[in-house]
Biopython code that builds the backbone (N, CA, C, O; Angstrom):
import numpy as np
from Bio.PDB.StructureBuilder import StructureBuilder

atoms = [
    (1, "UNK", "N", (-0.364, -20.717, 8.957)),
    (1, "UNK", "CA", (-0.858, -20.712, 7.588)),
    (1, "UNK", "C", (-0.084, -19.722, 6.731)),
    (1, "UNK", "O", (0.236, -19.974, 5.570)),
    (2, "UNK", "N", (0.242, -18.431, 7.441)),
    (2, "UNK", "CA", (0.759, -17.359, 6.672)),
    (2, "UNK", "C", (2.273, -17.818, 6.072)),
    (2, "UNK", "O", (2.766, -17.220, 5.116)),
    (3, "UNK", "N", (3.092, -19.173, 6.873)),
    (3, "UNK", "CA", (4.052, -19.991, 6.135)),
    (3, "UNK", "C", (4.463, -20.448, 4.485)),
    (3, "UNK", "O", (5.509, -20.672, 3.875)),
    (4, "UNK", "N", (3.016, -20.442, 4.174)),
    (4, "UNK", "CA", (2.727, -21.616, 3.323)),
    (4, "UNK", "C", (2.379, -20.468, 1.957)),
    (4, "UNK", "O", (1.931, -20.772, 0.851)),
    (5, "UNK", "N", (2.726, -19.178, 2.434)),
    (5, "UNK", "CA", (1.459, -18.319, 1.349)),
    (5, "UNK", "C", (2.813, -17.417, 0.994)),
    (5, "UNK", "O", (3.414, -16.673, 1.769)),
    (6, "UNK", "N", (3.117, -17.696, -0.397)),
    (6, "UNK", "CA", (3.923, -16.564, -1.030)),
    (6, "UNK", "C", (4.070, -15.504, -0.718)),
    (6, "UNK", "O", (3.197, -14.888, -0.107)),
    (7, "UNK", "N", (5.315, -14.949, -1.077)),
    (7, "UNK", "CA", (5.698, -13.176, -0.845)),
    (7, "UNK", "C", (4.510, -12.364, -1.691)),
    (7, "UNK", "O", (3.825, -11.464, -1.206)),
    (8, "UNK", "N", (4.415, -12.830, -2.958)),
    (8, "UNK", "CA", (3.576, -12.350, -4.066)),
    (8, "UNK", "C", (2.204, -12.330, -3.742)),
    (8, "UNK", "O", (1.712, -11.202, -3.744)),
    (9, "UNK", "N", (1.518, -13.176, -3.491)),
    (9, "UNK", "CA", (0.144, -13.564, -2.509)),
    (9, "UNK", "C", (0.157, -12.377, -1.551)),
    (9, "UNK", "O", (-0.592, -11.413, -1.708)),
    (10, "UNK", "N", (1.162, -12.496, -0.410)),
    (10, "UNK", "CA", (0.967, -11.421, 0.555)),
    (10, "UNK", "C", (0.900, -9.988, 0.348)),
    (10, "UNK", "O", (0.159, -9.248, 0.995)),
    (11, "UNK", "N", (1.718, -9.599, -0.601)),
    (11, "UNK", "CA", (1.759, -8.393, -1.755)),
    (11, "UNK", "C", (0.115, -7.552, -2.199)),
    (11, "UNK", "O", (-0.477, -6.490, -2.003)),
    (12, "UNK", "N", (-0.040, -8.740, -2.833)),
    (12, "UNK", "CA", (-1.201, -8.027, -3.657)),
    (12, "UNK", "C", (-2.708, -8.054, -2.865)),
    (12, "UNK", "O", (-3.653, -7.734, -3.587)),
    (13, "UNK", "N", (-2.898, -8.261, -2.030)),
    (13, "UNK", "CA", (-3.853, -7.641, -1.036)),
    (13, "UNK", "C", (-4.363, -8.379, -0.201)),
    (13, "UNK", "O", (-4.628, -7.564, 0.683)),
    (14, "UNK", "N", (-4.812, -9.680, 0.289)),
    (14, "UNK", "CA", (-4.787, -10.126, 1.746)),
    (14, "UNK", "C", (-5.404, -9.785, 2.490)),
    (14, "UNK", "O", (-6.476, -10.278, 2.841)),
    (15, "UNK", "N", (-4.755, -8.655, 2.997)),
    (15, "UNK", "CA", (-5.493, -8.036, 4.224)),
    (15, "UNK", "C", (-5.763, -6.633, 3.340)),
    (15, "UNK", "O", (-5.162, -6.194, 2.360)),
    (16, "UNK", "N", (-6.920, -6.106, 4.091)),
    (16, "UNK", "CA", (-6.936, -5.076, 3.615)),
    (16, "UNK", "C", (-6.787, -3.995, 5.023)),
    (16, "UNK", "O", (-7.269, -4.206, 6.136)),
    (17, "UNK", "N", (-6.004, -2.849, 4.607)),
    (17, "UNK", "CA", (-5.383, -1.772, 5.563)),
    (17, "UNK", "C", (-6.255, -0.828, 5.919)),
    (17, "UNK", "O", (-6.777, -0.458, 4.868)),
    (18, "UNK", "N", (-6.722, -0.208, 6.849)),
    (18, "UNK", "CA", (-7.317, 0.930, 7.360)),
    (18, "UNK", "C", (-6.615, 2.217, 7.206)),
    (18, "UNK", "O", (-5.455, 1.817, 7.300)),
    (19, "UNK", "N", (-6.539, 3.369, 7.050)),
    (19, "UNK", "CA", (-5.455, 4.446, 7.181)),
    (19, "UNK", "C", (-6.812, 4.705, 8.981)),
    (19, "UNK", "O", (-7.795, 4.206, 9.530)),
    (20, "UNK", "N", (-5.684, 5.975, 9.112)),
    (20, "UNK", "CA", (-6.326, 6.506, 10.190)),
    (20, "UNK", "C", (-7.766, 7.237, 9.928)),
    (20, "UNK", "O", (-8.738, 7.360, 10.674)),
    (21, "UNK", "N", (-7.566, 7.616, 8.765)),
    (21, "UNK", "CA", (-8.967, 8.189, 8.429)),
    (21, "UNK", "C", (-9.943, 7.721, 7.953)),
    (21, "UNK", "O", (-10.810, 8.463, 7.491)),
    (22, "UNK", "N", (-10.113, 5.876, 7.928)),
    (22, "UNK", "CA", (-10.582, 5.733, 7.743)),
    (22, "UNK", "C", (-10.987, 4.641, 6.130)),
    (22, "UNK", "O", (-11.662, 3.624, 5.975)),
    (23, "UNK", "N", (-10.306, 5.368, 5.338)),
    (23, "UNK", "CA", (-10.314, 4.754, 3.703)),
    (23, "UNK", "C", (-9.545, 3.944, 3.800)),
    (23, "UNK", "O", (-8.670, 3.946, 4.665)),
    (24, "UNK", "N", (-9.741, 2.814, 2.683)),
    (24, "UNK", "CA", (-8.661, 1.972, 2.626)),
    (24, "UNK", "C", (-7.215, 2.512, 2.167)),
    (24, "UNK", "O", (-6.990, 3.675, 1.831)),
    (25, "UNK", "N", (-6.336, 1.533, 2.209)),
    (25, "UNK", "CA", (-4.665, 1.468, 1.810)),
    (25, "UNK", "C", (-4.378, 1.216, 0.573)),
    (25, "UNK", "O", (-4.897, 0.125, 0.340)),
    (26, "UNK", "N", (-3.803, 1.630, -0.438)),
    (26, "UNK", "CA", (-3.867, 1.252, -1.873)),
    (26, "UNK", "C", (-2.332, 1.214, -2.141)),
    (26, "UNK", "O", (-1.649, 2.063, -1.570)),
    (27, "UNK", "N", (-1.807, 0.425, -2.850)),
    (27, "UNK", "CA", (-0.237, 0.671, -3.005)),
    (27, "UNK", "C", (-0.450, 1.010, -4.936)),
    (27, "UNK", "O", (-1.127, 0.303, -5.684)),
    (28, "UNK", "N", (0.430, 2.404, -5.398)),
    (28, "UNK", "CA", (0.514, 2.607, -6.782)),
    (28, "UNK", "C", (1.764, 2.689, -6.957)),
    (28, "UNK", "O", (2.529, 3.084, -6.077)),
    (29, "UNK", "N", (2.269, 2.185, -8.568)),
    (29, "UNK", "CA", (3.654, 2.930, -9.004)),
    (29, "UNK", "C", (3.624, 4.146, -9.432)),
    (29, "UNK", "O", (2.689, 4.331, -10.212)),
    (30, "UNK", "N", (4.319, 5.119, -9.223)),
    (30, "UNK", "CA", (4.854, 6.077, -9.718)),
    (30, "UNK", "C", (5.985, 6.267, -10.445)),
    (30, "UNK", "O", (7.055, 5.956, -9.921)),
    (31, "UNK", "N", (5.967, 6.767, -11.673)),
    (31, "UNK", "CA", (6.922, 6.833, -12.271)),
    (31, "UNK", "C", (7.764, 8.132, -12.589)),
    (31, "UNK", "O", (7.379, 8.862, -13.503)),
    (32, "UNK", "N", (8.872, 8.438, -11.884)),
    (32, "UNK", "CA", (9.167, 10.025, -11.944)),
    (32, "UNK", "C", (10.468, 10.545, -11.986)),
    (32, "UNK", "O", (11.112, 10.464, -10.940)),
    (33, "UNK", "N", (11.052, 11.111, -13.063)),
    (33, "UNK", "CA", (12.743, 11.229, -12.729)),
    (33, "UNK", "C", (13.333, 9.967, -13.466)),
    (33, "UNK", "O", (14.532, 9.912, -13.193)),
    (34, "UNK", "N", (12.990, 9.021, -14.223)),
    (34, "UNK", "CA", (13.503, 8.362, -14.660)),
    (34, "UNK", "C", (13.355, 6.770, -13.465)),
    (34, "UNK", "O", (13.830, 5.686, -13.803)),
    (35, "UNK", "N", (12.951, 6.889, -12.724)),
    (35, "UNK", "CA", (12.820, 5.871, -11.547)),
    (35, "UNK", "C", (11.274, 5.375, -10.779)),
    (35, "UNK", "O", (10.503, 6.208, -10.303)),
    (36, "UNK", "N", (11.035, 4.050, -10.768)),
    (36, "UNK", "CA", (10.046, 4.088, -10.354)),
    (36, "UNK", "C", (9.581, 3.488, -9.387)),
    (36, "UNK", "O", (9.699, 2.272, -9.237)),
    (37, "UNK", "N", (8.890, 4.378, -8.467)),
    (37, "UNK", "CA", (8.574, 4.225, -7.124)),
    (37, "UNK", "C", (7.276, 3.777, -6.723)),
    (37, "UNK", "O", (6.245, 3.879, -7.388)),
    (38, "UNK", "N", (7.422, 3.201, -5.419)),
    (38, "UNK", "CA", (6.034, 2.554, -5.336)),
    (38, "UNK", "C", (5.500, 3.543, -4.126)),
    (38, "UNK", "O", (6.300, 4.031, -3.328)),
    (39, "UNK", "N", (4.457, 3.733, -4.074)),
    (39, "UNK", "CA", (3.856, 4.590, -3.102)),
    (39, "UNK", "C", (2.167, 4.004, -2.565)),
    (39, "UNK", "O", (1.251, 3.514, -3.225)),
    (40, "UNK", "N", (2.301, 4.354, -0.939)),
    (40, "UNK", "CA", (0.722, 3.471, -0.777)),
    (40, "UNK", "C", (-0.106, 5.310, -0.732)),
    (40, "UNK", "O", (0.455, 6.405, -0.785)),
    (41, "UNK", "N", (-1.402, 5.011, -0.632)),
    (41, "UNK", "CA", (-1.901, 6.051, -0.544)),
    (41, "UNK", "C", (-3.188, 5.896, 0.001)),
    (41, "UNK", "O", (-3.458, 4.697, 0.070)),
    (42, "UNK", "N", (-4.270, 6.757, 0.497)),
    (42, "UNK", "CA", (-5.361, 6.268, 1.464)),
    (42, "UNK", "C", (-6.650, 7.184, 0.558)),
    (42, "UNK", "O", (-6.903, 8.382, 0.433)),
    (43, "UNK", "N", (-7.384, 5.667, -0.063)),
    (43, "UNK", "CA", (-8.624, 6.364, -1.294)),
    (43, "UNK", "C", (-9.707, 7.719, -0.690)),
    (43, "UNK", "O", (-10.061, 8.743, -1.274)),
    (44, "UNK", "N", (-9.975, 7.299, 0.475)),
    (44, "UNK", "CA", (-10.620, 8.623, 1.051)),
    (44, "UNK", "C", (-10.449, 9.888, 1.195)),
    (44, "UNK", "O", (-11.310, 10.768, 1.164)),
    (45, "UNK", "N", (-9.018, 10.010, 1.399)),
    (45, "UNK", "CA", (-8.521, 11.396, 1.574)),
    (45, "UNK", "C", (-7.710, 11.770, -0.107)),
    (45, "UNK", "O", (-7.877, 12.605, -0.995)),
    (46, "UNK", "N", (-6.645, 10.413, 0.184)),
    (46, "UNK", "CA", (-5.513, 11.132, -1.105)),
    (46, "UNK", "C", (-4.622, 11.484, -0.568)),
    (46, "UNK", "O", (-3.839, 12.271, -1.102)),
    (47, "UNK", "N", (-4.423, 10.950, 0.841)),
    (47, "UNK", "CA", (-2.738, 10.666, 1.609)),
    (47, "UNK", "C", (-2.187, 10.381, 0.688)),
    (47, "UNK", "O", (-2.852, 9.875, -0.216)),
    (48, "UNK", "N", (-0.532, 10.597, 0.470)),
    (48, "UNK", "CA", (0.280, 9.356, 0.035)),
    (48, "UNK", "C", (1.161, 9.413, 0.843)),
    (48, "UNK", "O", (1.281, 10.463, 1.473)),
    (49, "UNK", "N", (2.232, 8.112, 1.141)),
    (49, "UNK", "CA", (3.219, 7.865, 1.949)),
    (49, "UNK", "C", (4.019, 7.289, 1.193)),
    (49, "UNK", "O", (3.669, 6.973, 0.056)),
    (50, "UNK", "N", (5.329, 7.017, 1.690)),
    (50, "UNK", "CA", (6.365, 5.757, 1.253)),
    (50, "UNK", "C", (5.871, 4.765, 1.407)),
    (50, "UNK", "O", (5.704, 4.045, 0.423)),
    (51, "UNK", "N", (5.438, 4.333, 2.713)),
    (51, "UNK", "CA", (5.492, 3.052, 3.183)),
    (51, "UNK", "C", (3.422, 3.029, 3.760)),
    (51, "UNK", "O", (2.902, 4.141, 3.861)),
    (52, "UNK", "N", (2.653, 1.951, 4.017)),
    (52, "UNK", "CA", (1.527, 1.642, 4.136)),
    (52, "UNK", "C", (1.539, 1.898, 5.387)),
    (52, "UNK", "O", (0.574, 2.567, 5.757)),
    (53, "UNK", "N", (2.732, 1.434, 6.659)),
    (53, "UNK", "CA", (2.534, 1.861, 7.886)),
    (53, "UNK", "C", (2.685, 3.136, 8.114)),
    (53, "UNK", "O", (2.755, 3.341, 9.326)),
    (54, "UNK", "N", (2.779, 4.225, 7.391)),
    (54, "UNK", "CA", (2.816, 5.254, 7.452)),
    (54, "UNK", "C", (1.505, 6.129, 7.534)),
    (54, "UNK", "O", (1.355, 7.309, 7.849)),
    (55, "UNK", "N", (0.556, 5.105, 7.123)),
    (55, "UNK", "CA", (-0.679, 6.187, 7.270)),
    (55, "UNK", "C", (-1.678, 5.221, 7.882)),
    (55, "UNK", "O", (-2.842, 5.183, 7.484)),
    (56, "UNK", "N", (-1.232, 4.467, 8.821)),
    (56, "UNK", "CA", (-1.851, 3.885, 9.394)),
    (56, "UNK", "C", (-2.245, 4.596, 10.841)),
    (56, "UNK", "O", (-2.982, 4.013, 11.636)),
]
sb = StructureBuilder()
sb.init_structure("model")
sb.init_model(0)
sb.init_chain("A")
sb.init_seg("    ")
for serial, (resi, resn, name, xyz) in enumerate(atoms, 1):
    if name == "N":
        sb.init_residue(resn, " ", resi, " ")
    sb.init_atom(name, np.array(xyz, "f"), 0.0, 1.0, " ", f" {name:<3s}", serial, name[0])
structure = sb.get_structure()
């Protein structure tokens, strides 16, 4: 099924992520330096990471 289902679809939330602690996975832009970055972060605590498997 996951064939049939856009990059964009899979993107914007789907599944939803656990961090280790517990809260969900949130992906935000940041905008900083002239460049803008995407960063996931975990609502319970206020982790942030590069990447979503990072605070998994």
């Amino acid at each position: 099924m996951a064939g049939n289902v856009s990059k964009n679809a899979r993107r914007e939330g789907a599944k939803i992520l656990t961090s280790r602690w517990g809260g969900t996975i949130k992906m935000k832009s940041v905008f900083e330096n002239g460049k803008l970055r995407h960063v996931a972060y975990c609502e319970k605590t206020g982790n942030t990471a590069r990447r979503p498997k990072d605070l998994l």
